[in-house]
C-alpha angles and dihedrals in degrees: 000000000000109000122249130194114270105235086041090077092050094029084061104040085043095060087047099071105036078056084052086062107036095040105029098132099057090037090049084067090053089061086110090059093064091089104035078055099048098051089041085064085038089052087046081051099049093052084062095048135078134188082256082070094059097042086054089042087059091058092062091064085121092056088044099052085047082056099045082052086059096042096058099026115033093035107056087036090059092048087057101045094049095047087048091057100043093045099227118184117263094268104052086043084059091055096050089050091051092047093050088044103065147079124268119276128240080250091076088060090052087048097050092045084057093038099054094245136140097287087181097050091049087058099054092046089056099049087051107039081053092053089054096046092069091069098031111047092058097053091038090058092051087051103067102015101039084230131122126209132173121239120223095241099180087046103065105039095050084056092047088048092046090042111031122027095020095058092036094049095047081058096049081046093052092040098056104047097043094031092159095052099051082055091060094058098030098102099053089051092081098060093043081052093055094039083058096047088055091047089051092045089051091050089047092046089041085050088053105042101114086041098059098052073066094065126115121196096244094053089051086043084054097052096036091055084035094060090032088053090046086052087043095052105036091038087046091051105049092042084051088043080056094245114153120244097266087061092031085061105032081059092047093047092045091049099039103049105062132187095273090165086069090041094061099039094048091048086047092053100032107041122345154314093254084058092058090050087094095045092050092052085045093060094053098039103050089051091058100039084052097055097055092046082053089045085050097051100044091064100043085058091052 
């Protein structure tokens, strides 16, 4: 993938945020443009990607059972063991645990595409981690909070399908039938890619004003090394397995970036606000966060 430079990534999810704040009224009317966004960067993905990238992605099904292990295991552990010792209230303890919990998010996929990574192999990670987390979320939940919920199966995997394989595979198809022309384009997708990714980080901090005056120190401690453990681990495993860098961050990216949007709407429905309020600043947070690891690795490629 085209090269971009490397403040451009931060300098921009950084402004978008600071635009999420100084201009929320007018973004909160823009939350239907979140998934428009989200399969416009799919369908950018799709025209760098060809049916070889999935067949080599399927020989990776030992990584990716290591990463679902991690997914499901280490993730919501480590939820539990940060909000232990910082000794967050119950319902933030519930939030961490939601957001460790779940699958990984479409945002993974984005971050993979900017980072250099394996786009088909995330994926595949995401659809079947996904698939997984319809059995295991609800078990996981009972787990720690002694406390049961129902997933909304269908729901997911029709907006995986929307947001995810449909606009991905319009952009296989494109690409191969007016190969030439896609070449042509193909540098400047990277930076409509990143101007996307700001305007959907303005909307989600715009979304979340009211909730972050709520924040404490220790609960955005305990997102920011929750995320960071989730990169370390995922990142750690793959490079031990003697995977190369390109796999080895395509996992830490994929375990590290979770479906925060379910997170919040299942703590919303299940137990309280006060219990999306994780999941909320997880959703900013990993955005950014994944944006600087995709920014780093950008200019170590080139």
């Amino acid at each position: 993938m085209q090269s971009v430079n490397f403040f451009l990534f931060p300098l921009l999810a950084i402004s978008g945020a600071l635009l999420g704040l100084v201009a929320a009224d007018w973004l909160v009317s823009l939350k239907s443009w979140i998934v428009p966004l989200l399969m416009l960067i799919m369908f950018f993905m799709g025209l760098t990607l060809s049916w070889r990238d999935f067949k080599q992605a399927w020989l990776l099904r030992k990584l990716v059972f290591w990463a679902v292990v991690l997914q499901f295991v280490w993730m919501p552990l480590l939820a539990f063991v940060l909000a232990f010792t910082f000794q967050l209230p119950q319902e933030w303890l519930i939030g961490m645990i939601l957001v460790g919990a779940t699958a990984g998010g479409t945002a993974s996929n984005v971050m993979t595409y900017l980072a250099g990574g394996s786009v088909a192999l995330s994926v595949s990670m995401t659809l079947f981690s996904t698939l997984l987390a319809v059995l295991l979320m609800p078990w996981i939940t009972w787990l720690y909070l002694q406390n049961s919920i129902d997933i909304p199966a269908l729901g997911m995997l029709l907006s995986l399908l929307k947001i995810v394989l449909v606009p991905i595979v319009l952009g296989m198809l494109l690409r191969h039938f007016a190969s030439q022309s896609v070449t042509l384009f193909s540098p400047v997708l990277p930076y409509f890619a990143i101007l996307a990714i700001a305007l959907i980080i303005a909307i989600v901090v715009a979304l979340n004003q009211t909730n972050l005056s709520a924040l404490s120190l220790l609960l955005v401690l305990a997102v920011i090394l929750h995320n960071l453990g989730g990169l370390a681990a995922g990142y750690a495993l793959s490079r031990w397995l003697g995977y190369d860098s390109v796999v080895a961050r395509t996992v830490a990216i994929e375990v590290a970036m979770q479906n925060s949007g379910l997170s919040v709407a299942l703590a919303l429905k299940y137990f309280s606000a006060a219990s999306a309020l994780p999941g909320a600043l997880f959703s900013l947070w990993h955005n950014l966060s994944g944006i600087l690891f995709a920014a780093y690795w950008q200019r170590k490629d080139k």
